[in-house]
Structure formats: structure tokens, C-alpha cells
N, C-alpha and C positions, 0 to 999 in steps of 0.2 A: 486444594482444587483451584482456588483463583488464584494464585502464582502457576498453576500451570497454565490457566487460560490466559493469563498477562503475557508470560512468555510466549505462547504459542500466536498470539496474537500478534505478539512484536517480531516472532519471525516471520509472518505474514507477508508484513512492511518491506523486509527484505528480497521476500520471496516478488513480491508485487514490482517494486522497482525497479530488478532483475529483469522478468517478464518485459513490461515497458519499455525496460531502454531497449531488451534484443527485437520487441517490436518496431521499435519508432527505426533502430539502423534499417530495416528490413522494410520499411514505407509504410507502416500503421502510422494513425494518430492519435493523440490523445482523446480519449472519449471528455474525461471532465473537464469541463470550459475553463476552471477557474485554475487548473493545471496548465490548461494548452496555452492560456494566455503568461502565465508564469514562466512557461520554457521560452514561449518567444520573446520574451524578455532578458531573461537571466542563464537562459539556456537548459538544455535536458536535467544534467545532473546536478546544476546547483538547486534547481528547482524542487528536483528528487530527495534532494539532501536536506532542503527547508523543510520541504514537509513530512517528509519521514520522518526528521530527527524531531518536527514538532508533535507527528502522531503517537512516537515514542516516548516522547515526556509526557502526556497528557496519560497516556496507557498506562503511563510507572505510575501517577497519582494515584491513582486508582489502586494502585498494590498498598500504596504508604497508608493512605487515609481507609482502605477495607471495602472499600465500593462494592456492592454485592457482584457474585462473579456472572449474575443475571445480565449485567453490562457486556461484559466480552461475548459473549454468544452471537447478538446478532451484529456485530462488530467485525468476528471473525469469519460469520459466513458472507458479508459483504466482500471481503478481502478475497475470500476462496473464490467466488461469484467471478471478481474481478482476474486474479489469478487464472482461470479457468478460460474465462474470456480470453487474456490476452495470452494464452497457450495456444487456443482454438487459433486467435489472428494470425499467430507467428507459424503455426502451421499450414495452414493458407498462402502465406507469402513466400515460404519456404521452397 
């Protein structure tokens, strides 16, 4: 069970980043400040790339060390939440 929700959780990540950038080409912004100030910095997908690949290391600990899989739940409906959101945006600007 919690290797599925690690997994599931880290395709999330992908799933989210996806969402984003087809929003942000199509004139969305980024909701989270501490993202939106990181792309206008370093730009969309390096940005994307930092913290995906850091939300995915932190997520795989959690597999190695057995972290109860009470963790990914509300982890992964934050990400759906978000996913969700930036569907609804992209449909809108669409």
C-alpha cells in the first residue's frame, strides 16, 4: 500500500508540472509565490525541475525509511487539488 501511494504520489508531481507549464504558455500564473518568484528567476522548467525532483526525493524517503502511508494521503490530494485547479485554468484560457 504505501509504495502505491509513494508512487502515485510522485506521478502527481509530473502530472502537476505538465498542467503548469501548459498553463503558464497559455497566460496563467503561478499560484505559489515561492514558485512564481523561482521561475522568474531561473525560469519555468528549471524551476519545475528543482522542485519536482526535490519533492521526489523527499517522497522516495518516505518509501526507504516506511513512513506511515497516513503521510501521502493528504499530500496527494493537495497535488490532485492542484492538478484540478490548473486543468480548470487551462480550460478557461483555452
Amino acid at each position: 500500500m504505501l509504495k502505491i501511494l509513494a508512487i502515485s504520489t510522485i506521478l502527481l508531481q509530473f502530472l502537476d508540472a505538465y498542467t503548469t507549464i501548459k498553463g503558464i504558455k497559455l497566460g496563467a500564473v503561478e499560484a505559489n509565490p515561492f514558485i512564481r518568484k523561482l521561475m522568474d528567476k531561473v525560469g519555468i522548467v528549471p524551476s519545475l525541475i528543482l522542485t519536482k525532483t526535490t519533492a521526489i526525493f523527499l517522497l522516495s524517503l518516505g518509501v526507504v525509511f516506511n513512513i506511515s502511508f497516513m503521510f501521502y494521503i493528504p499530500v496527494a490530494i493537495v497535488y490532485l487539488w492542484a492538478i484540478y485547479n490548473n486543468l480548470n485554468v487551462i480550460k478557461k484560457l483555452s
